[in-house]
matplotlib code that plots the C-alpha trace (Angstrom):
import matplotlib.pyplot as plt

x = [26.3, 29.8, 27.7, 25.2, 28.6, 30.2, 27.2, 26.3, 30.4, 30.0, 32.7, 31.5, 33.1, 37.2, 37.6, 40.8, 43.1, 44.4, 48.0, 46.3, 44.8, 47.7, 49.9, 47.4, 47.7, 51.3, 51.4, 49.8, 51.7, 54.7, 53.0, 51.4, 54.8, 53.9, 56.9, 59.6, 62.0, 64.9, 63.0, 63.3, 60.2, 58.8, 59.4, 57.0, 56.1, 55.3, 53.8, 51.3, 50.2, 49.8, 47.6, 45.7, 47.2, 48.5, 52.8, 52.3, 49.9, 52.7, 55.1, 52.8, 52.8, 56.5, 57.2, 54.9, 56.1, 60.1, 59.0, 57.6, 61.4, 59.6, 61.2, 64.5, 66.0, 69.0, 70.2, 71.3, 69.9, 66.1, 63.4, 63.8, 61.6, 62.9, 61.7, 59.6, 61.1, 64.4, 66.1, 64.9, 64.8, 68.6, 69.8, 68.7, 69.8, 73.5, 73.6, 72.6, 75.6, 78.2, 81.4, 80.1, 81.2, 79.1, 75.4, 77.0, 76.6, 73.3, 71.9, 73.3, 71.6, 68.2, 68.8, 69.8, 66.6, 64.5, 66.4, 66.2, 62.8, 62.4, 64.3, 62.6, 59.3, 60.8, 61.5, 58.3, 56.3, 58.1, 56.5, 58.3, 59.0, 60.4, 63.1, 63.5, 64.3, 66.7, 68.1, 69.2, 70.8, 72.4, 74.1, 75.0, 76.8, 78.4, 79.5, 80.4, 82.5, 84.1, 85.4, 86.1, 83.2, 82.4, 78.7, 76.9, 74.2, 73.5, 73.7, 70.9, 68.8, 69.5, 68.2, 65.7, 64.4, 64.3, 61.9, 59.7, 59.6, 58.5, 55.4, 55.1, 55.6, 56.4, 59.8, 60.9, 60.6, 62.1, 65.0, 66.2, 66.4, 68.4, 70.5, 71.0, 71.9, 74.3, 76.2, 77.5, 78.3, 80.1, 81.8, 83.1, 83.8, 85.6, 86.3, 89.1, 87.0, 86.2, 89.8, 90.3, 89.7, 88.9, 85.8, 85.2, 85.0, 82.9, 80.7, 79.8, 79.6, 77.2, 74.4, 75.0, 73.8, 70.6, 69.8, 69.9, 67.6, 65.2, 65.5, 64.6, 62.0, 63.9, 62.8, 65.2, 68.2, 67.5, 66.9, 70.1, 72.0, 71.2, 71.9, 75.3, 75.7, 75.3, 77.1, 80.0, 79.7, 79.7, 82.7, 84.6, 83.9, 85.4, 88.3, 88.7, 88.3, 90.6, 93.7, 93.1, 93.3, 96.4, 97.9, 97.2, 99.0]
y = [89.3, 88.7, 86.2, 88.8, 91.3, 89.4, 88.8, 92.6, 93.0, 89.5, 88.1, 84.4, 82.0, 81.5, 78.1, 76.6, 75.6, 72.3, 73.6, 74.4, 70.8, 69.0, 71.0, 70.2, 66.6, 66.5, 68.6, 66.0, 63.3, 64.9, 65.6, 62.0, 60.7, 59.4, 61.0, 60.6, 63.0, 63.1, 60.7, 61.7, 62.5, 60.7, 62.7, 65.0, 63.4, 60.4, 62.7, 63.9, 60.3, 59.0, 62.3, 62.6, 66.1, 67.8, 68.5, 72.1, 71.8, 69.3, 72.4, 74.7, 72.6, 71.9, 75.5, 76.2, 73.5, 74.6, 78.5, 76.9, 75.0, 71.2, 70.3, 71.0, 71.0, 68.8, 69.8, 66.2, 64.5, 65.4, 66.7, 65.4, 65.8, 67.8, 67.7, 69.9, 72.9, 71.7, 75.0, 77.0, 74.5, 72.9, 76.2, 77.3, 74.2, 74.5, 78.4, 76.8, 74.5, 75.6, 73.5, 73.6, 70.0, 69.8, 71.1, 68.3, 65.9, 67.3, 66.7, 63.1, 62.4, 63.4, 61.4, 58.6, 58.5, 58.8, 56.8, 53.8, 54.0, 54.3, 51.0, 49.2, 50.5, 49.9, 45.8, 45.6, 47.5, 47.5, 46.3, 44.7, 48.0, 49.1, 46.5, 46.4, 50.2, 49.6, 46.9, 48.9, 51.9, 49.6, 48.4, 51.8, 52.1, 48.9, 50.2, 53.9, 52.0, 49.9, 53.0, 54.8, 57.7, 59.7, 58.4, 61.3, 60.9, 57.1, 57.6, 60.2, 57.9, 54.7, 56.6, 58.3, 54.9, 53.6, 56.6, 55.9, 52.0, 53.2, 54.5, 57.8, 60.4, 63.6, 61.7, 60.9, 64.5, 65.4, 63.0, 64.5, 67.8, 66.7, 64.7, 67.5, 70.0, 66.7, 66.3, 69.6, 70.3, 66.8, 67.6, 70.7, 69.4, 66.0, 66.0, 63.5, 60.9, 59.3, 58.8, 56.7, 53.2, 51.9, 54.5, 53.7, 50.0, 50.2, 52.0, 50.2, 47.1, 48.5, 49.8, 46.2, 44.9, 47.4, 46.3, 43.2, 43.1, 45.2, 43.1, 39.8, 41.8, 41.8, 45.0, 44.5, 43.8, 46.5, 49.2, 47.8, 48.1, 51.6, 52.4, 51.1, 53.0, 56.5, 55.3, 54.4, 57.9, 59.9, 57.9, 58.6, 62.0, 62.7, 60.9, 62.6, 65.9, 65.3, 64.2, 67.8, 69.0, 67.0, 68.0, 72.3, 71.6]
z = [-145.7, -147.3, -150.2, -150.5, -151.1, -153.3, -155.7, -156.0, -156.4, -159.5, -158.0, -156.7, -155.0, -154.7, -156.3, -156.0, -158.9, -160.1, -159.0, -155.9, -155.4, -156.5, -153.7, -151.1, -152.0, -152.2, -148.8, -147.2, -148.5, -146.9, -143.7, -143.3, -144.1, -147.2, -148.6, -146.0, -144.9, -146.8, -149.4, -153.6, -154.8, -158.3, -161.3, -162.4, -165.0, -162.9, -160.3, -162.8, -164.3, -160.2, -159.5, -162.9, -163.1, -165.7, -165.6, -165.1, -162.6, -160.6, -161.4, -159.7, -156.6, -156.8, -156.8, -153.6, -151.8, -152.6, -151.2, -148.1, -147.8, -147.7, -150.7, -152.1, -155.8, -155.8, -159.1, -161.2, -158.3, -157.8, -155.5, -152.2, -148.7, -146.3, -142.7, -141.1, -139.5, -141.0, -142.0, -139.4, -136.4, -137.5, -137.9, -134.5, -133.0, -134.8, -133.6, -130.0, -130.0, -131.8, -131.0, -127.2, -125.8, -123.3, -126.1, -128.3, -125.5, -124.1, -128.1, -128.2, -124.8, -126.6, -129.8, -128.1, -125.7, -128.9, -131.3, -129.0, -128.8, -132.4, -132.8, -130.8, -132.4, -135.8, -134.8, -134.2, -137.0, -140.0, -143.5, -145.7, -147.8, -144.5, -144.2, -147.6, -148.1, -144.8, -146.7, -149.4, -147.6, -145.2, -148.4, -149.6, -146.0, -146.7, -149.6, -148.4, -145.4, -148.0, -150.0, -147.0, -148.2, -145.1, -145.8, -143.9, -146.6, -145.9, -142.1, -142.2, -144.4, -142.1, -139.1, -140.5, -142.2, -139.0, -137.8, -140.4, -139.5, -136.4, -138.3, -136.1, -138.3, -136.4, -134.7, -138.7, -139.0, -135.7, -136.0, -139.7, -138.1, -134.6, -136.9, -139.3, -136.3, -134.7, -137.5, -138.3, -134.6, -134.4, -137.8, -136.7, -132.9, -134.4, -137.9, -137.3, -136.1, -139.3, -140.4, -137.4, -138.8, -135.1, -135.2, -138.9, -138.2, -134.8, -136.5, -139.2, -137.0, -134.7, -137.5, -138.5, -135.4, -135.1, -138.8, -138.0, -134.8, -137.1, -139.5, -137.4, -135.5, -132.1, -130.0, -127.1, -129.1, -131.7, -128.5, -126.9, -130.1, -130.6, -127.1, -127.9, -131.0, -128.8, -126.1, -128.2, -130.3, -127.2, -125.7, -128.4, -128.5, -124.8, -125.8, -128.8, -126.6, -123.9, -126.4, -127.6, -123.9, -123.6, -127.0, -126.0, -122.6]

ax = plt.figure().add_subplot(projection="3d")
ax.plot(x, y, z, "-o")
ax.set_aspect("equal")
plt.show()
């Protein structure tokens, strides 16, 4: 009946657009985790030449997938992923916690169940882009730790890298959002932390370790060391709370 309609009406079938198409493909991309969260897209330009589109139709798609918030304009920087959920799921989760000591904890209990499962996944599944791209932001820590940089940025990338190792796309997308949330409640709970060079240098020598086990493709010890890594964070964290205590009474 509705063909029958829409013949007597002339108006055929809806067919959809190469902007259309090329925001599907890209859509999928981002939800088969063939762009990464937190990854930089190619240029549009190269975009285009990959998909055998033309630029505006790549502009099309970049503008539907920014208004559905799964990409983001970084001006000088790029186009970069974002995950799933991100703005509306980190905000809620920020709003949950607050500065709340105890929310802060609860979230570092979940991350750390889930991230030590993603190491241990990642030891035993990543390619060889995988390590490689660890590789890489492991030196940018190196580098960040080295200049004393806060190096939020290469944190989120390290973990998320690991997700993505790990090859199960919806934890990539759920870590970058718990890490998201973590980080500004930590911020705000313990923005002293990083200038303690103890913290700094604990730190840094513990993603060592779990890049390492990754790297040589040893589950136990790359599980283990991330255990560490949240155990350490959250011990830290009470101490850094209770000197408060002390210093208010």
């Amino acid at each position: 009946m509705n063909q029958g309609g829409n013949a007597a009406l002339g108006v055929g079938p809806v067919r959809p657009t190469i902007g259309d198409a090329t925001y599907q493909s890209l859509r999928e991309g981002i939800a088969g985790g063939r762009f990464p969260p937190g990854s930089r897209l190619p240029s549009e330009r190269e975009l285009a030449d990959r998909m055998g589109v033309s630029r505006p139709a790549v502009r099309e798609a970049m503008r539907l997938l920014v208004g559905q918030g799964l990409i983001e304009v970084r001006p000088r920087r790029g186009v970069y992923v974002r995950a799933a959920g991100e703005v509306g799921l980190a905000d809620a989760f920020s709003q949950l916690i607050g500065t709340d000591f105890d929310r802060v904890m609860e979230l570092l209990e979940v991350r750390r169940a889930l991230e030590m499962r993603s190491a241990h996944l990642a030891a035993q599944y990543a390619t060889a882009a995988d390590l490689r791209e660890l590789e890489a932001i492991f030196a940018d820590m190196k580098r960040d730790h080295e200049t004393r940089a806060t190096g939020d940025d290469a944190d989120v990338r390290f973990h998320c890298a690991i997700a993505a190792a790990a090859g199960n796309t919806v934890l990539q997308h759920l870590m970058t959002t718990l890490h998201g949330a973590l980080v500004k409640a930590a911020r705000l709970l313990a923005s002293r932390l990083m200038d303690s060079e103890h913290y700094r240098n604990e730190m840094f020598a513990i993603h060592g370790q779990i890049h390492e086990a990754i790297r040589e493709r040893k589950p136990k010890a790359a599980e283990s060391a991330m255990n560490a890594h949240f155990a350490f964070v959250q011990r830290e964290l009470t101490h850094y709370r209770r000197k408060q205590a002390e210093g208010r009474a």
